[in-house]
N, C-alpha and C positions, 0 to 999 in steps of 0.2 A: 224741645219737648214735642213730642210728636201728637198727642192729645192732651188736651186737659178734663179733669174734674166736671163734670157740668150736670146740675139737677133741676129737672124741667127747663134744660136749654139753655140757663144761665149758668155763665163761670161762680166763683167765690166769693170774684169782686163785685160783680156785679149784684149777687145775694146779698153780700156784706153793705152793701148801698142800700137796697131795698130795706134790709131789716133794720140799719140803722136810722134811716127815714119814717119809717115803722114806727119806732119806737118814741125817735121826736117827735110824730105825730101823735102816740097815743097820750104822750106826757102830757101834753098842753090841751088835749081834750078831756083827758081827765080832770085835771087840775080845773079847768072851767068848769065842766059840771057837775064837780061835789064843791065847788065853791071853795075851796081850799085855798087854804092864807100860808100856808106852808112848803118851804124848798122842798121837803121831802118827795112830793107830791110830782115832783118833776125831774126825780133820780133818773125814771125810766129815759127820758127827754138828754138828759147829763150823758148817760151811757149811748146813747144813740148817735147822740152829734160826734165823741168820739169815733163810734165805729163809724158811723159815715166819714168823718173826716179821714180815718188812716183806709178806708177801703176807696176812697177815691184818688190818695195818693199812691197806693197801688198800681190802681188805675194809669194814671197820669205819670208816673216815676216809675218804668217797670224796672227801670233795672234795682231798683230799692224794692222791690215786690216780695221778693220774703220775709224782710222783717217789717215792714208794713201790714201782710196778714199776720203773721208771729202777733203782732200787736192787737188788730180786729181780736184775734183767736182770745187773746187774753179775756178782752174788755166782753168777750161774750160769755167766759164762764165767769165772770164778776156780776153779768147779769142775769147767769144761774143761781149760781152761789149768794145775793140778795134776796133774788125770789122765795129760797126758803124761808126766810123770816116767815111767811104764810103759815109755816105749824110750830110757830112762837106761841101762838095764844090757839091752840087748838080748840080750848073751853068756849072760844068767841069767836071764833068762825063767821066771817061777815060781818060782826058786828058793827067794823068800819066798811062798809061793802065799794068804795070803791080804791080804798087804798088795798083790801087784800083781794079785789077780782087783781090789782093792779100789779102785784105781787106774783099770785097764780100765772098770769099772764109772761111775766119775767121769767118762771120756775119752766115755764112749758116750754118755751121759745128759746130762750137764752140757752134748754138744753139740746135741743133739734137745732142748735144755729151751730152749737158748740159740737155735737154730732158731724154736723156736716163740713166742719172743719178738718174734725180729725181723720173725715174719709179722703178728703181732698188731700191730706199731707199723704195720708197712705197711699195712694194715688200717683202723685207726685212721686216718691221714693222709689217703686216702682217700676216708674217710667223715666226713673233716673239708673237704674239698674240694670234698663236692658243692651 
C-alpha cells in the first residue's frame, strides 16, 4: 500500500489506541467521581480496553491487521450504538449527570471513531484498486 489513511498524522491504529485509552481513562474517572457502586459505570472503560487491545494487535501482528481493525471497527460502533441509550429517558436528561454526560460522550465519539473508520476502509479499497 502505497499510502495509508492518516487523520492529524496518526494511522488507525494508532487512533484506535489513543481512543481506546480514552475511554479506560474516562471509565474509571468517571466512576470515582460520582461515586459509583456500579459495573455499569465502567462499560466505557470494558469497551476501550477491547479497542486498545485489538488496535495494538494490529499494531504488533500486521499481518492479522485487517481483522484486528475489522474488530476495533466493530467495538466502536457498539460504543455508538450504547451511547444512545442517552434519549432512553429524554423526560430526565441529566438527571443522572454523570452516567448520561457518560453516555453522550460514547454517542459522540464512538461515532466520529466509527466514521473514521469507515474512511480508512474506503481508503484502503482504493488504494487497493489502483
Amino acid at each position: 500500500m502505497a499510502t495509508e489513511f492518516k487523520f492529524l498524522g496518526n494511522n488507525m491504529e494508532k487512533i484506535s489506541s489513543y481512543y481506546g485509552f480514552f475511554l479506560v481513562i474516562w471509565g474509571f474517572v468517571v466512576s470515582s467521581l460520582s461515586n459509583s457502586e456500579s459495573l455499569t459505570s465502567l462499560i466505557p472503560a470494558f469497551l476501550g480496553i477491547l479497542i486498545l487491545v485489538f488496535a495494538l494487535l494490529a499494531i504488533f501482528i500486521p499481518s492479522k491487521k485487517k481483522l484486528f481493525m475489522h474488530i476495533v471497527v466493530i467495538f466502536g460502533l457498539i460504543t455508538f450504538i450504547g451511547g444512545l441509550d442517552f434519549f432512553r429517558n429524554y423526560n430526565s436528561l441529566f438527571n443522572n449527570f454523570w452516567g448520561d454526560l457518560s453516555k453522550l460522550m460514547m454517542m459522540i465519539t464512538g461515532l466520529f471513531f466509527t466514521y473514521l473508520c469507515v474512511k480508512s476502509f474506503i481508503h484502503v479499497r482504493k488504494q487497493n484498486n489502483k
